[in-house]
C-alpha positions in Angstrom: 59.6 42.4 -11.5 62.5 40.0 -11.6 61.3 36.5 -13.1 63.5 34.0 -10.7 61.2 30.7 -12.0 62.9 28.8 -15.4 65.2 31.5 -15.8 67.8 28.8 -14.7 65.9 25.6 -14.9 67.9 22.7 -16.8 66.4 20.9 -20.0 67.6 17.7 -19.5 66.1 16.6 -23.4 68.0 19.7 -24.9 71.0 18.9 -23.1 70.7 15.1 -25.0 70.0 17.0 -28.2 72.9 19.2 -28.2 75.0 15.8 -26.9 74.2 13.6 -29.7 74.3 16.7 -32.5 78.7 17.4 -31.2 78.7 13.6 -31.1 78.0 12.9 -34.4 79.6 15.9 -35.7 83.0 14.1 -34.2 82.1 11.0 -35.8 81.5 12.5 -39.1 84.7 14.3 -38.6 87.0 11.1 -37.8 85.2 9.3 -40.4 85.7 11.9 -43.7 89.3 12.3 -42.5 89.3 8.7 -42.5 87.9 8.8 -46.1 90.0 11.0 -47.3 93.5 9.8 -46.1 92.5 6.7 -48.0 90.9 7.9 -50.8 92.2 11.1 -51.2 95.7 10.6 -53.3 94.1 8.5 -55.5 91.3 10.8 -56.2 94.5 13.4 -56.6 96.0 11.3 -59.0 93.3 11.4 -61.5 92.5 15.0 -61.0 96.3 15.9 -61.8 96.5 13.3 -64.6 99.3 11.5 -62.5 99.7 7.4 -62.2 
């Protein structure tokens, strides 16, 4: 017996979830690049023992 009833059937609340979870993965992404273009070669700097 083939089951043809929610085999298909949209979650609209998982389909949110899964929205919001790549959204805030991009904004996490933007923002540590953001971080890190600004803080990074200063951070660099001290590691290497460079002024």
């Amino acid at each position: 017996m083939v089951a043809t009833e929610g085999a298909l059937t949209v979650n609209f609340e998982s389909i949110r979830l899964v929205s919001l979870v790549l959204v805030e993965a991009a904004i996490l992404y933007v923002g540590y690049g953001a971080l890190e273009k600004a803080v990074g070669p200063a951070v660099t700097d001290i590691i290497t023992g460079e002024e």
